[in-house]
C-alpha positions as CSV (number, residue, x, y, z in Angstrom):
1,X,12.8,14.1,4.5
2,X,12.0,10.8,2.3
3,X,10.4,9.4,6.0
4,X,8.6,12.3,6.6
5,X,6.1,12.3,3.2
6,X,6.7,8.3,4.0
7,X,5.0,8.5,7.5
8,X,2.9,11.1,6.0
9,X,3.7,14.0,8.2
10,X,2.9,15.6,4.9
11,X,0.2,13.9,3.8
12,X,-3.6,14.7,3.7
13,X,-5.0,12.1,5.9
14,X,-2.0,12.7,8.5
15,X,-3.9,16.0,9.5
16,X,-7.2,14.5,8.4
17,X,-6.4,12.6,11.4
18,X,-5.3,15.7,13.8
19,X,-8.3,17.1,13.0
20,X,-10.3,14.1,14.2
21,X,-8.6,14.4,17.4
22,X,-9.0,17.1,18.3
23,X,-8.6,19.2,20.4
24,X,-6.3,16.4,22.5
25,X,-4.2,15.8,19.3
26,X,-2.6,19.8,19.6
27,X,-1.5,18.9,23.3
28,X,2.4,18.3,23.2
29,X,2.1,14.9,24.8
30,X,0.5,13.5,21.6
31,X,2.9,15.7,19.1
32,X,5.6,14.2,21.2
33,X,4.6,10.8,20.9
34,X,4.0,11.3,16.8
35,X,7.5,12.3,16.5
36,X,9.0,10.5,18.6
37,X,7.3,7.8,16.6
38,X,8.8,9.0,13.3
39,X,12.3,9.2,14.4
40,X,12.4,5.8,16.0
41,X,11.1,4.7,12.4
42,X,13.7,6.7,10.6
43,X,16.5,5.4,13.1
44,X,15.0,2.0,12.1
45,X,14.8,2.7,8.4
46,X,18.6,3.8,7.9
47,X,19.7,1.0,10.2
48,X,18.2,-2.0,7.8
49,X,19.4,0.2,4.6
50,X,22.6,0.0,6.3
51,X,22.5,-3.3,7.4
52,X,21.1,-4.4,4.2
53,X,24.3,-2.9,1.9
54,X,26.7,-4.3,4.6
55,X,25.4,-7.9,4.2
56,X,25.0,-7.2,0.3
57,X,21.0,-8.3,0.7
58,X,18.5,-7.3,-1.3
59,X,15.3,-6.4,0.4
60,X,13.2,-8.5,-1.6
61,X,15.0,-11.1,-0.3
62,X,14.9,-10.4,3.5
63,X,11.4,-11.2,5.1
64,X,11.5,-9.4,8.6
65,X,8.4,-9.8,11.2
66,X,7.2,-8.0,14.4
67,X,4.8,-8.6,16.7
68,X,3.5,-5.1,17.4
69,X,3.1,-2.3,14.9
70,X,5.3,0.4,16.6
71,X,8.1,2.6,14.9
72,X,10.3,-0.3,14.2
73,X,7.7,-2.5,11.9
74,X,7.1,1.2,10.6
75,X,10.8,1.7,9.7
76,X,11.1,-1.6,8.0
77,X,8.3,-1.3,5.4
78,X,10.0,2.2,4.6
């Protein structure tokens, strides 16, 4: 639930931003895309907390970069 208000699926400006778009943002390709976007970003998010307790890293000490802002550079900064 913690990526959810974190991708802000509950936030104001996440429907701020439906509303904007619509009417194409109610058609189910574009609600599909949106959450498929948030669970490749949660998958992404539990893998580094994962990763980062394996390795016993902190975060503040790991730098990670990627070249497009997708789900995955969305599932680090979470």
């Amino acid at each position: 639930m913690r990526l959810l208000e974190s991708a802000g699926i509950f936030s104001k400006d996440f429907y701020l931003d439906i509303k904007h778009r619509l009417p194409s943002s109610l058609k189910l390709a574009y609600l599909r895309r949106v959450f498929s976007f948030v669970a490749g970003a949660n998958l992404t998010r539990k893998w580094m907390q994962n990763w980062l307790k394996t390795n016993h890293v902190s975060a503040s000490e790991v730098i990670c970069n990627t070249f497009w802002f997708d789900e995955l550079t969305m599932g680090l900064v979470l």
